[in-house]
N, C-alpha and C positions, 0 to 999 in steps of 0.2 A: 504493500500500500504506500510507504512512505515512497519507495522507486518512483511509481503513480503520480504522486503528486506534485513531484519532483521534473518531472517533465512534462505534466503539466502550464509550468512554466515557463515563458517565453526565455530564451537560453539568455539575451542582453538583459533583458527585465532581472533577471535573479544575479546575475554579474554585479548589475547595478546596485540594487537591494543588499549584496553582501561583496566587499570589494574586494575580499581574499577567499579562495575556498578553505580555510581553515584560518587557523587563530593562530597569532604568532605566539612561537615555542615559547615558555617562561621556564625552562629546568636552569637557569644560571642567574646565581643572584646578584642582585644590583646594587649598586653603590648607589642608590635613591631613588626619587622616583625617573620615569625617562625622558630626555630633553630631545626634543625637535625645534629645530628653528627653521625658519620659512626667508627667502628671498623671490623677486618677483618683479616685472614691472609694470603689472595690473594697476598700481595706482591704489593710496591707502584710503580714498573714499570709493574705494567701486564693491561691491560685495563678493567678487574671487577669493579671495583670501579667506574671507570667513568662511566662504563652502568648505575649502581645504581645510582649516581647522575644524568644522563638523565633521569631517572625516576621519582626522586624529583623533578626537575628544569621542566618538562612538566607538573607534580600536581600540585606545588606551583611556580611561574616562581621569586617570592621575597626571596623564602629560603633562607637562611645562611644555608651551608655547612660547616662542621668543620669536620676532621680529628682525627679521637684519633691518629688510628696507622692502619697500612694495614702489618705493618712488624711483628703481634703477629708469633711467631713461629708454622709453618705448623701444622693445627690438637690439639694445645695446648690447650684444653680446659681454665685449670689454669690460664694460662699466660695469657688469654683473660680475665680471671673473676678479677686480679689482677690488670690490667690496668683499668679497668672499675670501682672498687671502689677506684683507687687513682683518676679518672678525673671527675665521673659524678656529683660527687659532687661541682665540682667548676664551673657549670651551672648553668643557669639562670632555676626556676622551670620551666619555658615553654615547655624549649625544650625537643625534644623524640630523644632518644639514639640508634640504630640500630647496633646491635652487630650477628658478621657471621663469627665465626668459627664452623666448620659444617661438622665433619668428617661422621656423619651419615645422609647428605643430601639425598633425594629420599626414605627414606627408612619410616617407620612408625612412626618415632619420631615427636614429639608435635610442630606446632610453638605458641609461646607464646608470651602475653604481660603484663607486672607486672606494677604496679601501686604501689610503693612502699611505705613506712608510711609518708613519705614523700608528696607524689603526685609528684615524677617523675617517667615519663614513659618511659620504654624499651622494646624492639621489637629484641626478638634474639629464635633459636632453643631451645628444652628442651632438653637442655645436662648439666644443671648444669650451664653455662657460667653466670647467674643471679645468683647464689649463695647468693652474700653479700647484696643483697636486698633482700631478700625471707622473712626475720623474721616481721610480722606484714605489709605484704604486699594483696592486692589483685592481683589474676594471673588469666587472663583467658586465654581458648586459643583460636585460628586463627583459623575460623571454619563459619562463619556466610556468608553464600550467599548473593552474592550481596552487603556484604561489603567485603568482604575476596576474592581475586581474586584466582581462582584455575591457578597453576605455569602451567608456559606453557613449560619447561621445566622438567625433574628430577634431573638437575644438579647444576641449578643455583637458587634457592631460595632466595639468596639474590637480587637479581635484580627482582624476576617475583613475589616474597610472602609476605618479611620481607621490603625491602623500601615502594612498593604501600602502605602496612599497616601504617609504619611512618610517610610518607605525611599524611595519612588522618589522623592518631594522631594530626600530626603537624597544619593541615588546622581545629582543632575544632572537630577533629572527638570523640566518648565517648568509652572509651573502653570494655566500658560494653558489647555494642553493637558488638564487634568482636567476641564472643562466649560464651558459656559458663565455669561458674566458674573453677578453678581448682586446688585439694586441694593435691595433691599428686606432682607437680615440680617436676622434678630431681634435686640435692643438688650434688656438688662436696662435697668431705671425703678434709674438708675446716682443714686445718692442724690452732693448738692456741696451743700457749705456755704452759708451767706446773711448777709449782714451787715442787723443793723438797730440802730441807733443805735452804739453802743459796742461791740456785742457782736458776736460772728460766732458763727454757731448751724450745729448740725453733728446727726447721731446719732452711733448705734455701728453696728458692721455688721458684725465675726467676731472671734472670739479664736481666740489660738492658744497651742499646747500648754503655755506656762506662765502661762494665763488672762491675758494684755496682749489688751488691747480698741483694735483700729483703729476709726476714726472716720471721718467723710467728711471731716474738716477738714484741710488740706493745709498744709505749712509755708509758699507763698505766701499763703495765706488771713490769714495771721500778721501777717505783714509782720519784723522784726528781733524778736530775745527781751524787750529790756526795754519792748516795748509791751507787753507781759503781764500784767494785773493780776490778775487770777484765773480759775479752771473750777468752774464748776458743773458736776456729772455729774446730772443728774435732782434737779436744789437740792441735791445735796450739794456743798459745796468740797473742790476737791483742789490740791494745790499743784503749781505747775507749773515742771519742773527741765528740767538739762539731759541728766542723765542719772540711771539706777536708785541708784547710789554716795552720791549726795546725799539720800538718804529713809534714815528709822530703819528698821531690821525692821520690817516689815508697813506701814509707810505709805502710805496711796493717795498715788499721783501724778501728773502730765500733764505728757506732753514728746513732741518730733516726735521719732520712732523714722526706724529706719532706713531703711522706705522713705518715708520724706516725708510720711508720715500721722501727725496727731496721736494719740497712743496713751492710756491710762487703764491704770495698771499699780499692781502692791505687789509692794515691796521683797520679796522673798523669800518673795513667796504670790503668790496668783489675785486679780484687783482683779475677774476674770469671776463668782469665786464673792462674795467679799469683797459687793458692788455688788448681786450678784443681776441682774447686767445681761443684756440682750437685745437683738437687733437692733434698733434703733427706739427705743434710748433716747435721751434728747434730753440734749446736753452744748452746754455755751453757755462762751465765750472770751472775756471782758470784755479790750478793746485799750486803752490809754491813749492817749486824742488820737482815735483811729481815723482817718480821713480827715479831717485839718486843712485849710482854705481860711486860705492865710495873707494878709492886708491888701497891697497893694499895694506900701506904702510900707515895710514890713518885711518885704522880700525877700529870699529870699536870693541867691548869684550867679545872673546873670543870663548867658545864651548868647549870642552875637553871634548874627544872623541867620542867617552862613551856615552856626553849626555845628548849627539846627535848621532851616537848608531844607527845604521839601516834594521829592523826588523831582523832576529835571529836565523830565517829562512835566503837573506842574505847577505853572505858573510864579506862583500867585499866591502871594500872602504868608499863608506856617501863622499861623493862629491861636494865639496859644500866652495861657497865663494863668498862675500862682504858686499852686503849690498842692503840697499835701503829699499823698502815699497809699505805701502799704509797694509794694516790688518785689522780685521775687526775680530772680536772676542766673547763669546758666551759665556757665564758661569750659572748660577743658581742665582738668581735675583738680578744679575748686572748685564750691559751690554758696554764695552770699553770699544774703543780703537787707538791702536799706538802705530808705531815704524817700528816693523821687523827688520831685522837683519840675519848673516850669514844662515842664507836658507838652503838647505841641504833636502834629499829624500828622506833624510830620517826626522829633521827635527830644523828647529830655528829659534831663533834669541830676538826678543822683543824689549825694547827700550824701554824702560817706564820706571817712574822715581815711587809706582805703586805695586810691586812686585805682588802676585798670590803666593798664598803658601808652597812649599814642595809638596807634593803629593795634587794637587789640585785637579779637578781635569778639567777642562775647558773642551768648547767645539768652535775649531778655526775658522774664519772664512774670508779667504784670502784670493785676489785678484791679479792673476799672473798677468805680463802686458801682452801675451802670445795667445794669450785664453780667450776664445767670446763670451763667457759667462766665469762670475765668480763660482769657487767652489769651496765644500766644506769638508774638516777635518777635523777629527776627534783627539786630540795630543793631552799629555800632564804633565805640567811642572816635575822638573828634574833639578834645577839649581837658581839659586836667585844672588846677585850681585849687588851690593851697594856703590854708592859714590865714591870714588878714591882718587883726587885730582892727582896728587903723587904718584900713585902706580898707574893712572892711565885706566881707570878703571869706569866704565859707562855701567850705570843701574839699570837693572832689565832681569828677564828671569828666561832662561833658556823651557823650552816644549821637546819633548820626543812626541812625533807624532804614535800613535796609538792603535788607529785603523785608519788605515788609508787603502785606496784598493790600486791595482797594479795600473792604471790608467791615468790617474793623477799622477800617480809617483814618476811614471813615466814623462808627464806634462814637468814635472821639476825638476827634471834629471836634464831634461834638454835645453830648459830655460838657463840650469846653472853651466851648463857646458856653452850655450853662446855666447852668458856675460865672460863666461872664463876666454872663449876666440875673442870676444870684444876687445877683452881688458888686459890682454897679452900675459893674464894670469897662470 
């Protein structure tokens, strides 16, 4: 009888009526209740969003709801993938992310869910909107019967595809089990700064609601504040602070904001209106020094060999050479940037009059000039030097790097071998 009744039913109609054929798993327990947050650019007076949340709130009746933004600009792919790496990060690992700009909804494009190096999961179209989680992620895609609800629309996937999916992320679900692997994404043409001569050259790329314009220029791109000589925003100068406080009324300014991107702002206006700016405008970072090759014989401290050993797997002697270039710096609470020196495959020495402890571990990320993209490394303090004007001695704390994998190491092996042809070292 129950079979009967069961089909009975129109097959969209009961899809509809129940967005999952089953109820996401709950055998692993939680660290609270489960978090979903919603992005979108439906607009936060249209009533989209609220369907989507009746669909979380009827799976999970405990969810926490959270908001990125429903006001991503119409269709912005960008501007959605931009918001999403300045917020998802400052989530708790539980929660799953549901992102729904969707210029190509009903059409044959992928929906997807990335598992990113991390273990946070997102549930958004394959349009590239995942972008800045893609590198060292798992992606599969929305495709598995009976976990994956076929949309009972072709207009709104967000509501009838991509939330049912969330919840069941959210309620325990594996994401394995939503489909198979998928190795091919779509990537947005993800714009990253370039250094040439002195300068590190960036555009713009979104403003947000009180016209500050993010940039591709990243505060490792930088290296420490007082290499900063000036910004050109498209030949105009702007002066480059530390924060909004330091500008008169209305002053254009340049400073790494809060998610690590260099910004283009006015004091108590729009630098978006002010500027006239647009995606694609070209801003350029004048560095003092930029990457300095320092002479051999004006060194600074120097590493004992074994606090710049290569990894035990290789025994021969790291190439190392004397040389300046900015670094940025992770710990538990802090983000630093100093000038590294003598950089080797195993390890390097970082200038700083605030050494961390020995034992420390820190995660690098450091911007070879041969490189198109910074990268990052996992190193720990090995020895740290005080000030010694007498013995010639520069304060800084040497790193063995930690985990590096054979591909980087190899990008440093060859960067320290052309300073060494350079430098007739």
């Amino acid at each position: 009888m129950a079979t009967t009744k069961r089909r009975a039913v129109p097959r969209r109609a009961a899809r509809s009526a129940r967005p999952s054929a089953r109820p996401p798993p709950r055998h692993a327990a939680r660290a609270g209740p489960p978090v979903v947050t919603l992005l979108s650019d439906f607009g936060a007076g249209s009533g989209y969003p609220a369907q989507m949340k009746a669909v979380l709130l009827s799976a999970l009746p405990d969810v926490r709801i959270v908001d990125l933004s429903h006001d991503v600009p119409h269709f912005d792919v960008l501007s959605g993938a931009l918001l999403l790496e300045a917020c998802v990060p400052r989530f708790p690992a539980r929660a799953v992310h549901c992102a729904v700009v969707d210029p190509g909804v009903g059409t044959a494009r992928r929906g997807l869910c990335v598992v990113d190096r991390h273990g946070r999961r997102l549930v958004a179209p394959d349009n590239g909107i995942l972008t800045p989680f893609l590198d060292g992620a798992r992606v599969h895609e929305l495709s598995t019967p009976g976990v994956v609800p076929a949309p009972a629309s072709a207009t709104f996937h967000g509501r009838d595809l991509f939330a049912p999916v969330a919840a069941w992320l959210a309620g325990g679900g594996d994401a394995a089990r939503l489909g198979p692997p998928v190795h091919d994404p779509a990537r947005l043409d993800w714009p990253v700064a370039t250094r040439r001569g002195d300068a590190v050259e960036g555009v713009c790329l979104a403003s947000d609601p009180f016209g500050n314009v993010a940039t591709s220029i990243r505060a490792e791109d930088l290296g420490e504040r007082p290499a900063v000589r000036d910004v050109l925003v498209e030949g105009r100068a702007v002066r480059f602070v530390d924060t909004y406080g330091e500008g008169r009324p209305g002053e254009l300014l340049a400073m790494v904001g809060s998610g690590g991107r260099l910004e283009i702002a006015a004091r108590e206006g729009s630098a978006a209106r002010k500027l006239g700016l647009r995606r694609g405008a070209r801003v350029e970072v004048h560095v003092l020094g930029g990457f300095r090759p320092l002479a051999t014989s004006h060194a600074p401290a120097t590493l004992d060999e074994t606090d710049m050993a290569p990894p035990a797997d290789n025994k021969r002697r790291a190439n190392r050479l004397h040389h300046e270039l900015p670094v940025a710096y992770r710990t538990v609470g802090s983000f630093l940037t100093d000038w590294a020196t003598n950089i080797s495959q195993g390890g390097l020495f970082i200038n700083t009059r605030k050494p961390l402890p020995v034992g420390t571990v820190v995660k690098l990320i450091i911007q070879l000039p041969s490189a198109d993209f910074p990268f990052d490394i996992t190193g720990r303090v090995t020895r740290i030097t005080e000030f010694d004007n007498h013995a010639n001695m520069v304060p800084g704390m040497g790193i063995e790097f930690t985990d590096i994998d054979p591909g980087k190491r190899e990008k440093i092996e060859a960067f320290v071998e052309r300073l060494r042809r350079d430098l007739g070292a």
